[in-house]
N, C-alpha and C positions, 0 to 999 in steps of 0.2 A: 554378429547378428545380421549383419549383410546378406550372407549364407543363408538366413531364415526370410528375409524381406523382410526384418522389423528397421523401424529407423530408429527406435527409443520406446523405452518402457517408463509410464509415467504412476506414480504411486500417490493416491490421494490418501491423509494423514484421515484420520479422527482425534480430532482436538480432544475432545472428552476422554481422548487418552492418554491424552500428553503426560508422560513422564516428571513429576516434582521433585526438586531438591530434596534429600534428606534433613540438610541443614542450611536450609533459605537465608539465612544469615551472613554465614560461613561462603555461599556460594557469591552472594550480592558484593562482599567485599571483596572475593578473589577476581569477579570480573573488573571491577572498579577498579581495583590495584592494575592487573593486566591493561582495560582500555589505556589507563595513565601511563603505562609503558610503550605502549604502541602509540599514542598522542606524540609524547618524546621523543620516540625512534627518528633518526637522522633517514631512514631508508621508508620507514611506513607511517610519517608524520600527516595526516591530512593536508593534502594541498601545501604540504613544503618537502616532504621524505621525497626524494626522486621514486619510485615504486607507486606514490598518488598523483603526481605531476605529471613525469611520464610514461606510466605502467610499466608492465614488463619490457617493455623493448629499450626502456632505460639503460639496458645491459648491454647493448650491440655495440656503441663507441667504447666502451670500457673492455667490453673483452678480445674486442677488434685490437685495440692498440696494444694491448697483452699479446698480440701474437696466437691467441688461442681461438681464432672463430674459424670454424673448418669452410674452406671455402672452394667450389668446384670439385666435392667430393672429398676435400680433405688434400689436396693434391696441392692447397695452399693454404696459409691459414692465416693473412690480411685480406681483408677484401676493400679493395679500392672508391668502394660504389657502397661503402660501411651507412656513412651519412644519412646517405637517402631512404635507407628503410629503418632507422634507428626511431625511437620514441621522441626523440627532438622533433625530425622532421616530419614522422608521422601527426604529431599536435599542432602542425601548423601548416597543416594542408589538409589532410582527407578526414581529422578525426569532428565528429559530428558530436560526443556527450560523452562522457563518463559514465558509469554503472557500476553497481556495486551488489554485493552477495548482500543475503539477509542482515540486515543493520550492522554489517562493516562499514567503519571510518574509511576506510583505505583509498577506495574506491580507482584498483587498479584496471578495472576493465574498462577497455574501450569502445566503442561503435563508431564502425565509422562507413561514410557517402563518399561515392563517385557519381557526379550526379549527370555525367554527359561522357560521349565518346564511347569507345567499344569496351572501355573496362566499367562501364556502369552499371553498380548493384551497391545495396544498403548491406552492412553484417555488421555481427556482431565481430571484437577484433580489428587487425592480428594481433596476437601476442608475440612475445619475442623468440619463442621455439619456430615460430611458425614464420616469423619474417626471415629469421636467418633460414629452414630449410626451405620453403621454397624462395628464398633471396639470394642470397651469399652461396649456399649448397650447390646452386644449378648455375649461377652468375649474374644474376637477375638482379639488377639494382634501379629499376624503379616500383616505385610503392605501390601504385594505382593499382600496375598490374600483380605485384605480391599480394594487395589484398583482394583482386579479384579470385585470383588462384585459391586463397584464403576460401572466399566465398563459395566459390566451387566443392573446394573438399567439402566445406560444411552441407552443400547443399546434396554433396552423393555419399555422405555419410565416411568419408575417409577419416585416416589419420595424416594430422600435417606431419607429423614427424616420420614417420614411415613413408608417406609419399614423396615428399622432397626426397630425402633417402632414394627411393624407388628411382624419382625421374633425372637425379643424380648419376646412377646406376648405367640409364641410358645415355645422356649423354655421353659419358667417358666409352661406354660400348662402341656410341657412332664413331669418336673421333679416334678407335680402333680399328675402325673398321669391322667389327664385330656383328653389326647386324645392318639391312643392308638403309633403314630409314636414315633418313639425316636430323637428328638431333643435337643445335647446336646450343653451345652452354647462350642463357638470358636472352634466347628469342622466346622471347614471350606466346608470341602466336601461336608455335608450331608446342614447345607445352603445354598453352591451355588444351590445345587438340587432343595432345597425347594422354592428358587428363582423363578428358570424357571417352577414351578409345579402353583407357584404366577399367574407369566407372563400369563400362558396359562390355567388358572386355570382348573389344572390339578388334578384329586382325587378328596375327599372329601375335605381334608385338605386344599390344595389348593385353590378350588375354596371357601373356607370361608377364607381364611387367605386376599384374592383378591378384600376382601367387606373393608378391612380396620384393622387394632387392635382393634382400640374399639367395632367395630361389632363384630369381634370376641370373645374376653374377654364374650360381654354379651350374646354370643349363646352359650356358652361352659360357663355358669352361672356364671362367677366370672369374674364382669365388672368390680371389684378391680386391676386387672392385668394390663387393661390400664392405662397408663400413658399420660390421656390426657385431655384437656378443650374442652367443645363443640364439641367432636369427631376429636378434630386434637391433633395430639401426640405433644407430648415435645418436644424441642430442645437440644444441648448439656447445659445447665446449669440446676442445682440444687435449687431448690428455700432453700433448708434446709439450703443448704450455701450463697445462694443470695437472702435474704428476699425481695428485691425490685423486684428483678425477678418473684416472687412468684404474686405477685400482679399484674404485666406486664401479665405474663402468664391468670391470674382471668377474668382481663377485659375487654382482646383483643376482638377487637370484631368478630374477626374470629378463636376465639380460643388459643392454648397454641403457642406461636409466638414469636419470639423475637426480628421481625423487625418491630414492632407495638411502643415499646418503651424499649431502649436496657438499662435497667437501670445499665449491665453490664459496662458501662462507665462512671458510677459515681464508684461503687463498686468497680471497678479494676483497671480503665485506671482514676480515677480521674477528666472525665471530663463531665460536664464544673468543677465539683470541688469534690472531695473527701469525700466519706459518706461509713462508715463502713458497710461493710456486712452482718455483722450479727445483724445489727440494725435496727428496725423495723420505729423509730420515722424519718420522715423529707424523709422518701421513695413515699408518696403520690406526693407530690411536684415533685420530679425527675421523675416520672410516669408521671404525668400531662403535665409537663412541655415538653418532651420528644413524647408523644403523639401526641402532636403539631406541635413540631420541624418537626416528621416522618412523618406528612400526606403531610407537603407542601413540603420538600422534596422527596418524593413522585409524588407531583404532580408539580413539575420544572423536572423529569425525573433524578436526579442529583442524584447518586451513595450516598447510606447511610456512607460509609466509608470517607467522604470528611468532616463530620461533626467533625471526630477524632482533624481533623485539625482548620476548620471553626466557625466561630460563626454567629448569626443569620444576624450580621449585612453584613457580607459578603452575605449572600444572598437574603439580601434587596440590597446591590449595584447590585448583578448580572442580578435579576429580573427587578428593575426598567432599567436598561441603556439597557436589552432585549425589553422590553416592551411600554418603554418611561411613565409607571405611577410610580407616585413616594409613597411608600408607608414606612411603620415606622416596627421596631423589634414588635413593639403593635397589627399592624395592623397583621403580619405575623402570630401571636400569634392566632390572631381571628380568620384568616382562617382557620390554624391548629383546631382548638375547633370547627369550625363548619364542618369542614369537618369528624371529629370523631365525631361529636352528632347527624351528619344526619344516617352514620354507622349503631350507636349504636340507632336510631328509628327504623332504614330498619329494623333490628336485632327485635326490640319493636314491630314492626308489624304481627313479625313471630312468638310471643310470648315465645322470650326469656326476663329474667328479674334477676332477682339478686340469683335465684336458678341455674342459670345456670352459673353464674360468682364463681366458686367455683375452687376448688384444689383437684388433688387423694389423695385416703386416705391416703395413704403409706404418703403422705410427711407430715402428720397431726399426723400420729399413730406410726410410725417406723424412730429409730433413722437414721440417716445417719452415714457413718465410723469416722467421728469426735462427735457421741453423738449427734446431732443438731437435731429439728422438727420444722417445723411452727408452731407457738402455735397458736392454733384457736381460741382462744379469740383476742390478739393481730389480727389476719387477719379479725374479723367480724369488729372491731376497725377501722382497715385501711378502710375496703369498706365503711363504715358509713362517714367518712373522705373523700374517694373519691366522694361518693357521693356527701354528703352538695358543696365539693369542683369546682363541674362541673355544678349542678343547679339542678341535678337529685333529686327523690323523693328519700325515705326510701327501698322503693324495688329493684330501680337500674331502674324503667322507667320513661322517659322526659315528664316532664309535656309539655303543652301548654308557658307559658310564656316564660320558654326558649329558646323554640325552634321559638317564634317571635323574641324573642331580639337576637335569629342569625339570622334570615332573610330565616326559614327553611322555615316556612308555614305564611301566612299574619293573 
């Protein structure tokens, strides 16, 4: 939308059209069940679950000390300077109120003031995508200035995750020697500059930095640099240290993603059940599975963080007493898988295929700060497995039979 000068498109509802329960009954207990699970939840408890205490940035000391928070591009993956942007330290310095979505308990978002000095502005945020890339990604460890950065993208309509990404990019360029600015990792100054030179692509650098990281990386010949699938940057997880992530990231179908299928909730938070990190075997499954889970939630409109709490069968009661069809955890399943295999044709049409379903080198060739790499054998292994797994051929595109027996094409 940048491209067009819009900043956001705003839709005003007509109540009088609001959509009603089929089965107002059936639905009032399935949310009441649900709340009470999300009440419970160790992770989305109001005001006890870490995710309502300390938002999302709850995650930063957790995944920091796992060894998995890419830090300086990836080029390490402890960041030293974890603490100071993490959701501890954010709630007891810059954060100003909590806020929360339409009558969610959770109430993981934050706002927060800088109310003096040169990092001073009000935002809403950061979250913990956003404090680890423009934090830890670039080497930036203090918060004032992550959430100014913060402020900024919001305020020129960026993405944090692709900008940190982006100014990631540069860094490691300068201290190649690659381009002739000096960009050095966690000066804050000379990034926020590079920001708005972003924003208004401004200079050379600038207005190449503005096409994305990966364009950049490969116009400045070393597309090694990005850190990304299918030209969208990484998220805050490591796959060195989260092998199931690794795989999540290969075969999003939009790229290196981790709301495609968070297999962080098996790896860390244990759910639906506990599967070691660093273990390759039984990760297909939780990808698959997961894939599924996130398309239909996805498409009920229903916040991915509800699943912490939820299981599928809650949102077969919530669907059907919406809806009034009554459908099974089976059936939900199906839809999930078809609604990812029509994806991953749209994707087959544009002639993407299993050369595109890959990993940067770095996480294949260079250790992580715990010693760790994806081994590429174990990963050609896994997509051979995902494949046979979902109906796909050997190269990663949907045959024909498949894609009848989902009801894609007759």
């Amino acid at each position: 939308m940048g491209s067009k000068k819009v900043k956001g498109v705003v839709m005003l509802p007509d109540l009088k059209k609001k959509p009603e329960p089929a089965d107002p009954e059936k639905f009032e207990n399935a949310i009441s069940e649900a709340m009470k699970k999300i009440q419970e939840s160790d992770i989305t408890s109001p005001g006890k679950g870490g995710l309502s205490v300390y938002g999302t940035s709850v995650l930063v000391n957790v995944i920091n000390e796992l060894g998995a928070f890419p830090t300086r591009n990836a080029k390490q993956t402890l960041f030293e300077e974890a603490y100071y942007i993490s959701g501890e330290n954010l709630r007891g310095t810059i954060l100003r109120k909590q806020l929360t979505c339409f009558k969610c308990p959770v109430a993981c978002k934050r706002e927060s003031v800088v109310k003096d000095g040169k990092f001073k502005h009000e935002s809403e945020g950061p979250e913990y995508e956003t404090v680890w890339a423009l934090g830890a990604m670039i080497g930036l460890g203090h918060i004032e200035a992550v959430s100014y950065l913060n402020y900024l993208a919001n305020s020129y309509g960026l993405d944090t995750i692709e900008l940190g990404n982006t100014l990631a990019v540069a860094c490691e360029a300068s201290e190649r020697g690659l381009i002739r600015d000096s960009i050095k990792w966690g000066d804050a100054d000379a990034l926020i500059e590079l920001v708005r030179k972003i924003a208004y692509r401004e200079e050379e650098l600038g207005d190449m930095l503005a096409e994305g990281g990966a364009n950049a990386a490969e116009k400045l010949g070393a597309p090694e640099m990005s850190m990304s699938v299918k030209k969208l940057s990484i998220p805050a997880y490591d796959p060195r240290g989260l092998k199931g992530m690794g795989l999540t990231y290969a075969t999003s179908n939009r790229g290196a993603c981790h709301l495609r299928a968070y297999a962080v909730s098996s790896e860390v938070f244990g759910i639906p059940y506990k599967s070691d990190p660093l273990a390759y075997e039984g990760k297909v499954d939780i990808v698959i599975m997961l894939e599924r889970l996130f398309a239909v939630i996805d498409s009920l409109t229903v916040c991915k963080f509800s699943s912490f709490a939820l299981t599928k069968e809650d949102y077969v009661a919530l669907y059907s007493g919406m809806t009034g069809i009554e459908v099974s955890p089976e059936d939900l399943d199906k839809i999930g898988e078809r609604i990812w295999t029509q994806e991953r044709y749209f994707n087959q049409l544009h002639g993407f295929s299993r050369k595109d379903d890959s990993l940067p080198n770095r996480f294949f060739e260079e250790a992580s700060s715990k010693g760790e790499v994806y081994d590429r054998g174990m990963f050609e292994k896994m997509l051979d497995e995902y494949y046979e797994k979902h109906g796909y051929n050997w190269d990663g595109t949907v045959p024909e039979e498949t894609l009848r027996n989902l009801g894609i094409i007759e």
